[in-house]
N, C-alpha and C positions, 0 to 999 in steps of 0.2 A: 869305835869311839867317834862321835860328832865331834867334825872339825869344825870351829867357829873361824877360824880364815875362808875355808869355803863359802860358809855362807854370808861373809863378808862382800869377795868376790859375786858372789849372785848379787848380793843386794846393790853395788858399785852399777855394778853392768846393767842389771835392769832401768835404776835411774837415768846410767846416762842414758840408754835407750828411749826411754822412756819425754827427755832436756830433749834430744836428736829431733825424737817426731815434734813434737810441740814449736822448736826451732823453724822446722822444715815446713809445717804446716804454717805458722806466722808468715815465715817469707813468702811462701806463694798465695797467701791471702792476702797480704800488702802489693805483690806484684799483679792480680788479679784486681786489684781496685786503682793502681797506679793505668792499668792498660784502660778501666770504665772509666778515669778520669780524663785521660788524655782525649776519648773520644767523645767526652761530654764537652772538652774544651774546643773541638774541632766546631760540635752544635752550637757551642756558646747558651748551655743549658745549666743551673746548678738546681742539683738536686736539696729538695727541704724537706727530710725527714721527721715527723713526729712521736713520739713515744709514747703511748697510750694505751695499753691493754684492755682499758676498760672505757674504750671510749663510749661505748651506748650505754650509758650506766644512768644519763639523766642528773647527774648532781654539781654542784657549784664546782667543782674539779672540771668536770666536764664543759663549765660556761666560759671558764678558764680558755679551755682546747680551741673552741670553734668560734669563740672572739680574736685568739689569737692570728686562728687559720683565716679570717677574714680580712683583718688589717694586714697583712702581708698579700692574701690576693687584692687587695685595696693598692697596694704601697709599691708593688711589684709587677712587671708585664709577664708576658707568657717566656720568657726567658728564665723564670724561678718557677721549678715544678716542686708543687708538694704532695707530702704522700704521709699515710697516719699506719701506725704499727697498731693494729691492734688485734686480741684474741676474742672479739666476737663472731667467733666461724660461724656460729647459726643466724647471720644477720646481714643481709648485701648492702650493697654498698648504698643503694637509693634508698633502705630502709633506715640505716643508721642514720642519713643526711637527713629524711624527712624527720627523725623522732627530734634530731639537733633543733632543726627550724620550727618544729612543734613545740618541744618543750621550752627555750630561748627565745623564741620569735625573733632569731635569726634569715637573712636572707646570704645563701651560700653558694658559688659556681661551682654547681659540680663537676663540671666538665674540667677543672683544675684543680681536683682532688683524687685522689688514690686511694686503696687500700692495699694493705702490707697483711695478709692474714695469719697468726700465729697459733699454730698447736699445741702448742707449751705454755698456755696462760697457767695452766692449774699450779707449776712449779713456784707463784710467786704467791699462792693459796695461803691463807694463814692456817685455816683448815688441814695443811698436807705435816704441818709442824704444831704439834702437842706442846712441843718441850721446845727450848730456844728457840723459838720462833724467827727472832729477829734475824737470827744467822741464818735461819735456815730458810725465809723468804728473801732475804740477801743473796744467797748461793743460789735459788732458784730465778733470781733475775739475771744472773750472768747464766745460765743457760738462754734464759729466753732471749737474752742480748744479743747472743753468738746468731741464734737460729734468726732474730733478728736481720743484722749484718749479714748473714752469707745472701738472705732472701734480694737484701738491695743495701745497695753500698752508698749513703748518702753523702753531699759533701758538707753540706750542716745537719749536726744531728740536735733535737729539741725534744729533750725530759720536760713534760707536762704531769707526772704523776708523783717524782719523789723517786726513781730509781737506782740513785746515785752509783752502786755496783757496776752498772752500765757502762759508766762515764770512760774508764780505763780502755773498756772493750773497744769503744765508737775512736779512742783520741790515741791509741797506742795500734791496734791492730788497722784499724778504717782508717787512720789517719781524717777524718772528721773533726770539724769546730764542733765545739759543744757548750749550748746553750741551754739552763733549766729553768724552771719557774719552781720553786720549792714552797707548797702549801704547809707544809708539817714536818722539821725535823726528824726523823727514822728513830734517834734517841734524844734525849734532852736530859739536862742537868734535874728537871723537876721531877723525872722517872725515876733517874737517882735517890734524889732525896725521899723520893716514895718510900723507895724500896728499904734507905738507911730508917727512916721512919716508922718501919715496918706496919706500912699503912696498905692495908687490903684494895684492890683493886679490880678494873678487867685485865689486867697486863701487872698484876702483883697477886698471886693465889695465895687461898689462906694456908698455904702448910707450909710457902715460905715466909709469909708475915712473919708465921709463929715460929720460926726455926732456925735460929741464928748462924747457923752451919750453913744451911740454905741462902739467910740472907748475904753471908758474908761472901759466898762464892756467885751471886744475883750481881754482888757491888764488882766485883772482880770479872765477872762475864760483861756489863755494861760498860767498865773501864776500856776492857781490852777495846770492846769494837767501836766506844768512841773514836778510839785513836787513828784503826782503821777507815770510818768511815770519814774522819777527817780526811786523810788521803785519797780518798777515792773524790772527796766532793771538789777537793785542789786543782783536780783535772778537767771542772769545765771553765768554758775563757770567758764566760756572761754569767752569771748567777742574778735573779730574781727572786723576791722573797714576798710571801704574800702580805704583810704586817708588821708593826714594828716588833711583837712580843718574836715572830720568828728568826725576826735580823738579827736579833740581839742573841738567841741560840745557836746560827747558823755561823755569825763572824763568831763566835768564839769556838765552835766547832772546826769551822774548815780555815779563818783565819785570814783570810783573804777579803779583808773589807775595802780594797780598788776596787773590787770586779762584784760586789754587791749591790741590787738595787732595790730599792722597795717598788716595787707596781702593787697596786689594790687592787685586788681583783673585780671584773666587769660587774656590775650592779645594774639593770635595767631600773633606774631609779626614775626618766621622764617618764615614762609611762606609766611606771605606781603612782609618782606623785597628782597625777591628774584624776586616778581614780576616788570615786564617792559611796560612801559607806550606803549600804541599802538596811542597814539595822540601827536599831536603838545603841546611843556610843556611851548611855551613864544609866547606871540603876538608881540613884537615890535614895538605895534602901526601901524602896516604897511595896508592900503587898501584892501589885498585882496575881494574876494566876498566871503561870507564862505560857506561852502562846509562840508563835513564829516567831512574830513581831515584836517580840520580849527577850527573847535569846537573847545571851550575852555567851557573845564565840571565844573562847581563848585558843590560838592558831600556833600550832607547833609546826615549825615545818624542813626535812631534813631526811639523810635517808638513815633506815633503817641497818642503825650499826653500832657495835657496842659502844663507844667513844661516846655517841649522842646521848646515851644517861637517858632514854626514856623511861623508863622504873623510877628515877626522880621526877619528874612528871609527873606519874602516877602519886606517887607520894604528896608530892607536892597539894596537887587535891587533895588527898584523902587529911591534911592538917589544915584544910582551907575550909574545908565544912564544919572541924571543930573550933575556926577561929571566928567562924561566921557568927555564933552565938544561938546556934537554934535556929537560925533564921530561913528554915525553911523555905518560904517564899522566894528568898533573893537564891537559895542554893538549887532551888527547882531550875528555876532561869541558864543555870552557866552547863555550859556546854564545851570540853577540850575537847576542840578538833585535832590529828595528830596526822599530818599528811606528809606523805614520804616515798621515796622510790626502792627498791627491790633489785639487788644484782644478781641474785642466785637462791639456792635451794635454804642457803642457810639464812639471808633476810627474810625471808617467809615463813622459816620457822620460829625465827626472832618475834616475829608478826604476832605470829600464833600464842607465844612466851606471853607475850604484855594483854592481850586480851586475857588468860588466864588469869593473871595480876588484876587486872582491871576488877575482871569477877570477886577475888579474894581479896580485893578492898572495896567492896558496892560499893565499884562503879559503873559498872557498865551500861546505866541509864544513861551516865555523864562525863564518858568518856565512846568518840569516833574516830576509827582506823580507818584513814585512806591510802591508797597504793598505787601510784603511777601516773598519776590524774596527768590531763591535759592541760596546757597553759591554761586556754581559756577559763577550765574549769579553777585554779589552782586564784586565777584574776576572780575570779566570784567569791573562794574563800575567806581574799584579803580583802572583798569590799562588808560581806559580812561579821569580819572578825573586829573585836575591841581592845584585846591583849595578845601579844605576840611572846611565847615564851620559847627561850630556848638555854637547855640545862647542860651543855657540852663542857666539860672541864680543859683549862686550856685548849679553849676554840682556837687554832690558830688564827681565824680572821674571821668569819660569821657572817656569809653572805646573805643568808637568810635573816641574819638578824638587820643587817641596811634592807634587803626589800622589803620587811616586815614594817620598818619606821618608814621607809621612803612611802608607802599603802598608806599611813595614818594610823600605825597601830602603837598602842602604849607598851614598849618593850621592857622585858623582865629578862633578864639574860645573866648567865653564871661571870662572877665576878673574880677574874680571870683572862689571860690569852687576849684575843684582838678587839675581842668589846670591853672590858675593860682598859688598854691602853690607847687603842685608833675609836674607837666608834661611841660609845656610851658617857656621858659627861652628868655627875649625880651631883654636883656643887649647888648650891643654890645659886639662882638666878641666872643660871646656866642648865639647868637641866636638861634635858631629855629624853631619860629613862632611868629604869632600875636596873641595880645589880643584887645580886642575892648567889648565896654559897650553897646552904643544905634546903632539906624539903622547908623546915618553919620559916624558915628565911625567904624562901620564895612566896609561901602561901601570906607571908603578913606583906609583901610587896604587891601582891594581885588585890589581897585586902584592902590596901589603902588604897590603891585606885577605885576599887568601887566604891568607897566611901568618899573618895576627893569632891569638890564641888565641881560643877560641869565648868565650870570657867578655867580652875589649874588643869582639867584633863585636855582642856582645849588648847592651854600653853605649851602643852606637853608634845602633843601631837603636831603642832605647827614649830615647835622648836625641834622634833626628830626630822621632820620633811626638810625643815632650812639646813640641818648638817650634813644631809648624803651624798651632795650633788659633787664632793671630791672622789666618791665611790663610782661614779658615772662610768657608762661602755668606754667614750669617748677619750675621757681621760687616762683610761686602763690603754686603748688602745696609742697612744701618744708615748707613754709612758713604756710600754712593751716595745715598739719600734726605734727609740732611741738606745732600750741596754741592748737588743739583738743586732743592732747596724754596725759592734764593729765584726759581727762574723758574717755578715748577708756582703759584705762591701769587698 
């Protein structure tokens, strides 16, 4: 007869076995960073940790990281060493710094920088989770956390990507300050309401739009790990938030509106704004045959990731040429640029996706995929382009959408997230750009500007350049250095 006391017994005894090690291993991993710290105290050294997996990735996250890593080698002597966590193992250290300085037209000391190189990037893969993803890129950040921590034990730890899982591992086991810059909430109250909405998405599949069974336990999976993840975000002592729309999810999530601050993230905006269009900036409507010198560029620009809605884009032309009215001539002329960076196997097959699309809405005369470009190159796109579109739902902040205006370009951006509350102002006599929702919604926004008179596109563009300059490196870097000083002090 199976005794169910026995395997009571087993199961008692294995857990506490199980509480024992995990105990045993905390203490001597707190005792192992107490001994690095005393001797870090003897150098009079403190160690500054960054969290970045993806730091060669080339995107506004990224301008985020290596503006920050500079106003602190700025701010701080050789007494503050930093050092970046990141999982690009096929990439040395003088490669990542020059693509930093090439793509940012950053200047960086290397000689006070590090690298922390991690094995374990793919665990926070979206790719590695089919099915709840969110938990299961959560769970793979606290492995890469752990693997993190034993590599180097720092005495400020700084989330630059959003890994909030982390925060417990750096502030309970490391005993580490913990400071983060938070681009995007992990969940939000709007994904909810997707999801009760039963509104199809990238991050809502249609079988559980349509399956109320499904939706009901979607609303009850997001419940649960808000709550969690509130907890986890409690644990850092500085919090930064890119925007107002993410403040506003972030204090209601984690709750702790002391230790919240908004920084906007770094903007290369003196040097857009001094740039001079090498194209034609109005069509007029008029017949010409188009030619070089007749393009009319519209500049997307962003990387290559589902969130960015580039298939709205595509859309977006494809109801632009029916709004055109036949008008041939003027639809010969426009040309969407669509330049973007590449992190892995799966942006490049994303790449591949939208060209397909392209084809299956003719466009592929009038539709160009860039990938990687170089600053300089990316400084030519925005002297050539006229409209600056970008379709991201709930952008949390839209750094390509300020260097876009800060260039001179006439911005169309989804009306939503951080261009709609921080950046975009559509009132009259205030203007500075469009906001627009679906595909008809964008293409009659690109519409009216090529029909505006060249004088309102002229207001337009001089009143985007006059509102960016709070977006500025400088002010980002002022701004960063006052929420991290009470953990750097």
């Amino acid at each position: 007869m199976f005794c169910w006391c026995s395997l009571v017994y087993v199961l008692f005894f294995f857990a506490s076995f199980v509480a024992i090690g995990l105990l045993t291993v905390s203490i001597l991993l707190r005792q192992l960073i107490k001994y690095q710290r005393r001797k870090r105290c003897e150098e009079n050294v403190k160690h500054v940790a960054f969290f970045h997996p993806y730091c060669n990735a080339g995107g506004g996250g990224e301008r985020v990281l290596w503006c920050a890593v500079r106003a602190l080698q700025n701010r701080y002597d050789d007494g503050v060493r930093l050092y970046v966590y990141t999982g690009d193992v096929d990439a040395t250290a003088s490669e990542i710094l020059a693509k930093a300085e090439r793509n940012f037209n950053l200047n960086l000391n290397a000689d006070r920088i590090s690298f922390v190189y991690l094995r374990k990037r793919r665990w926070v893969e979206a790719a590695c989770y089919p099915h709840f993803t969110l938990l299961g890129q959560s769970i793979g950040s606290i492995v890469l956390g752990f693997e993190a921590l034993l590599k180097l034990q720092p005495d400020v730890f700084i989330d630059t990507m959003g890994y909030a899982f982390t925060y417990p591992i750096f502030a309970f086991f490391g005993g580490c300050k913990i400071g983060c810059y938070t681009h995007y909430p992990t969940i939000s109250t709007d994904m909810l309401r997707r999801v009760q909405s039963h509104t199809q998405s990238y991050n809502n599949r249609g079988y559980v739009a349509k399956n109320p069974f499904a939706t009901w336990l979607k609303i009850v999976y997001y419940r649960v790990f808000s709550r969690i993840y509130g907890w986890v975000g409690r644990c850092a002592d500085t919090i930064m938030v890119n925007s107002s729309w993410t403040e506003n999810h972030i204090v209601s999530l984690w709750d702790v509106p002391y230790k919240t601050h908004r920084v906007y993230p770094p903007c290369e905006v003196s040097k857009l704004k001094q740039l001079e269009p090498t194209r034609s900036v109005e069509s007029n409507g008029d017949d010409q045959q188009p030619g070089d010198d007749e393009r009319i560029i519209i500049l997307s620009v962003g990387q290559y990731r589902p969130e960015k809605d580039h298939p709205l884009q595509l859309q977006a032309m494809y109801e632009l040429r029916t709004l055109l009215n036949n008008d041939e001539a003027l639809w010969n002329r426009l040309r969407l640029l669509i330049v973007g960076s590449c992190r892995d196997e799966e942006d490049r097959e994303r790449v591949k996706n939208m060209q397909d699309l392209a084809k299956h809405l003719s466009l592929e005369n009038s539709v160009e995929f860039r990938v990687n470009v170089p600053y300089e190159q990316l400084l030519d796109c925005y002297r050539q382009a006229t409209i600056g579109l970008h379709c991201m739902w709930n952008e949390h902040f839209g750094i390509s959408v300020v260097d876009c205006m800060a260039a001179g370009l006439i911005m169309v951006a989804n009306r939503s997230g951080g261009p709609l509350m921080d950046i975009i102002e559509t009132s009259e006599g205030s203007q500075n750009g469009y906001l627009a929702f679906d595909a008809y919604d964008y293409a009659r926004c690109i519409a009216t500007i090529l029909y505006n008179t060249p004088q309102y596109n002229a207001k337009l563009r001089e009143a985007a350049r006059a509102s960016v300059e709070r977006f500025s490196e400088k002010e980002f870097e002022n701004g960063f250095l006052r929420a991290i000083s009470p953990i750097m002090d």
